[in-house]
C-alpha positions as CSV (number, residue, x, y, z in Angstrom):
1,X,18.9,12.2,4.3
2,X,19.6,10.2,1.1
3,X,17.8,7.3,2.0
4,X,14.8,9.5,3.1
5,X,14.6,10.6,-0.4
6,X,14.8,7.7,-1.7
7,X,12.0,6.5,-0.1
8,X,9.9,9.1,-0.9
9,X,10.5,8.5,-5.0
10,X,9.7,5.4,-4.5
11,X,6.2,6.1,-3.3
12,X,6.1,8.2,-6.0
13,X,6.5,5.4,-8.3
14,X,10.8,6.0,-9.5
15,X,12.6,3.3,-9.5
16,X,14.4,2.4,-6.0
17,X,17.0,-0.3,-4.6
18,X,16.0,-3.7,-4.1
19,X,16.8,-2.2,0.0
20,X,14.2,0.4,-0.3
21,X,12.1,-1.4,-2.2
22,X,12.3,-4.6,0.8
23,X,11.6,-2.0,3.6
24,X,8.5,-0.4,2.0
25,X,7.2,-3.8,1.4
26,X,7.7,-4.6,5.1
27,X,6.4,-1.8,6.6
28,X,3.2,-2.0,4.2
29,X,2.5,-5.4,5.3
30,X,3.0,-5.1,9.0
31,X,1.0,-2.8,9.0
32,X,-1.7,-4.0,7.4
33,X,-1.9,-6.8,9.3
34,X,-0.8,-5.6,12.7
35,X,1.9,-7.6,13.5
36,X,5.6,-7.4,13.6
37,X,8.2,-6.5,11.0
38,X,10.2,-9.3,12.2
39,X,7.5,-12.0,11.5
40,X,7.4,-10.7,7.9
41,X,11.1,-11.7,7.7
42,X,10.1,-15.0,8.6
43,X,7.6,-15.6,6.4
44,X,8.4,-17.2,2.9
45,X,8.9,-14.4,-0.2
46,X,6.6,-16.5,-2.0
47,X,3.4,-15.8,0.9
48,X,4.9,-12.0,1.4
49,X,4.0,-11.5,-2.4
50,X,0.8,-13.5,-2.1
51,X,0.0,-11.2,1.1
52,X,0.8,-7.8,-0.2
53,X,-1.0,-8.6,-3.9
54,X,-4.0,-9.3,-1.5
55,X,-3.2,-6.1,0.4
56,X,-2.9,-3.9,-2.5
57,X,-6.0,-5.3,-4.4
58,X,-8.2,-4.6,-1.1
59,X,-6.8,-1.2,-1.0
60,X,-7.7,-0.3,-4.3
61,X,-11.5,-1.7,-4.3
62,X,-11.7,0.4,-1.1
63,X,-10.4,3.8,-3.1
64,X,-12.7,2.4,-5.5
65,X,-15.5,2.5,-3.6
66,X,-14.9,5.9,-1.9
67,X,-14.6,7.5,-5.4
68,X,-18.3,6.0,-6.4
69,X,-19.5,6.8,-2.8
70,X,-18.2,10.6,-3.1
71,X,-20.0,10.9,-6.9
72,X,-23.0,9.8,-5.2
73,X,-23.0,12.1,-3.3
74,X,-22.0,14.8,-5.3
75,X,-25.1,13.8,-7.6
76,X,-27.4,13.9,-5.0
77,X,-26.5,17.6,-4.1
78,X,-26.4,18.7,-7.6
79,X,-30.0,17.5,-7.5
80,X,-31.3,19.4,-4.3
C-alpha cells in the first residue's frame, strides 16, 4: 500500500524515490511508444531522457491544442 501512495504523490508532483521516480518513467515511455518495459532498460539513460523530453513536449502541445480547440468552440456557441 506504501508504494501505491507513493506513486500517486508523485503524479501529483511531491517529491518521490529515485525507485518510483525510474518506474513512472518506464511505464510512461513504454507506453508511449508501445513496446516493452524491458527494452527501455536497455536503452541508454542518456536516449531515455531524450525520449521522454520528446514525449512530454508532444503531450503538452496536444493539451495545448485541445484547450484552444474547446475555446473555439465555446466562442462559437456563445455567438449562436
Amino acid at each position: 500500500m506504501k508504494k501505491k501512495r507513493m506513486i500517486k504523490d508523485a503524479f501529483i508532483g511531491k517529491s518521490t524515490n529515485p525507485k518510483i521516480a525510474s518506474l513512472i518513467a518506464v511505464y510512461m515511455l513504454s507506453k508511449a511508444l508501445a513496446i516493452s518495459p524491458l527494452e527501455i532498460y536497455k536503452m541508454p539513460v542518456s536516449l531515455v531522457k531524450d525520449l521522454l523530453t520528446v514525449h512530454y513536449t508532444v503531450e503538452e502541445r496536444k493539451a495545448e491544442e485541445m484547450d484552444k480547440i474547446q475555446k473555439q468552440a465555446e466562442r462559437a456557441k456563445h455567438v449562436r
